[in-house]
C-alpha positions in Angstrom: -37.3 53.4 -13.2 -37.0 50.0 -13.9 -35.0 47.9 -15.0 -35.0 44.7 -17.2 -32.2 41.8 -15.5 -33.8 39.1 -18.3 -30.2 38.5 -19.5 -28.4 38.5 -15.8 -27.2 35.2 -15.1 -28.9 33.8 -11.8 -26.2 32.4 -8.7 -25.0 29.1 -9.8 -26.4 26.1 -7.1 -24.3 25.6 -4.6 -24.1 22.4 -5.4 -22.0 23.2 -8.6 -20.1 25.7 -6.7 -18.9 22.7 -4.0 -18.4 20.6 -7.5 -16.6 23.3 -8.8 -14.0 24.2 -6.0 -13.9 20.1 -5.9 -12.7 19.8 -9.3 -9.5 22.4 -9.1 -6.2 20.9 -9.9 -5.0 21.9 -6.5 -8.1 20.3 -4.5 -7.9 17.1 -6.3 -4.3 16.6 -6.5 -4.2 17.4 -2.1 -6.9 15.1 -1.8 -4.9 12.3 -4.3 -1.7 12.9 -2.0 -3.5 12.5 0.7 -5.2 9.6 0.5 -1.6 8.3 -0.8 0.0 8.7 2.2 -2.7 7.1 4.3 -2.0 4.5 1.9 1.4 4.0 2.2 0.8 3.9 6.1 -1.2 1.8 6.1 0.6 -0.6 3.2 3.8 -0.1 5.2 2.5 -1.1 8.5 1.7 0.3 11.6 4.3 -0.7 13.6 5.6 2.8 15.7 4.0 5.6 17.3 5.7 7.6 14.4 3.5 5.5 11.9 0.8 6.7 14.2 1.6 10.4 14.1 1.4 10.1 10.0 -1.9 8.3 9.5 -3.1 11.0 11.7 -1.2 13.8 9.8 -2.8 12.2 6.5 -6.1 12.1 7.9 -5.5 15.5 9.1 -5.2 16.3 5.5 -7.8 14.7 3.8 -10.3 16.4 6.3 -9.4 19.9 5.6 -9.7 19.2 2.2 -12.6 17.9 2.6 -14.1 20.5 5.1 -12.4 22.9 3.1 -14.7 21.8 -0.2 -18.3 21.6 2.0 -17.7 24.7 3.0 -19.7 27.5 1.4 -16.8 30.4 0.8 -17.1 33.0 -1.3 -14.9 32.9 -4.3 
């Protein structure tokens, strides 16, 4: 038997899935953080291997959040 799907919605793009998971409070306000601390850093000065060890921590961040956002997941 058939049967009629006319009013199933199709998958959304994955495009406005990315946008979507982009958009959430938590994503944007990691990635604001982030790129707040790599702008203190480098603001502040690099002047110590310990100012070293944050900018990459930072960076760390932002690229999991970013990675984290190009990545196709189910949700």
């Amino acid at each position: 038997m058939l049967i009629d799907h006319a009013d199933a919605q199709a998958p959304a793009a994955p495009k406005r899935r990315r946008m979507k998971r982009a958009l959430r409070v938590e994503r944007v306000g990691q990635t604001a953080a982030s790129l707040c601390w790599i702008a203190s850093v480098l603001v502040s000065g690099i002047t110590s291997p310990g100012d070293w060890l944050q900018l990459c921590a930072a960076s760390a961040w932002l690229l999991a959040n970013t990675v984290a956002i190009a990545t196709a997941a189910t949700d």
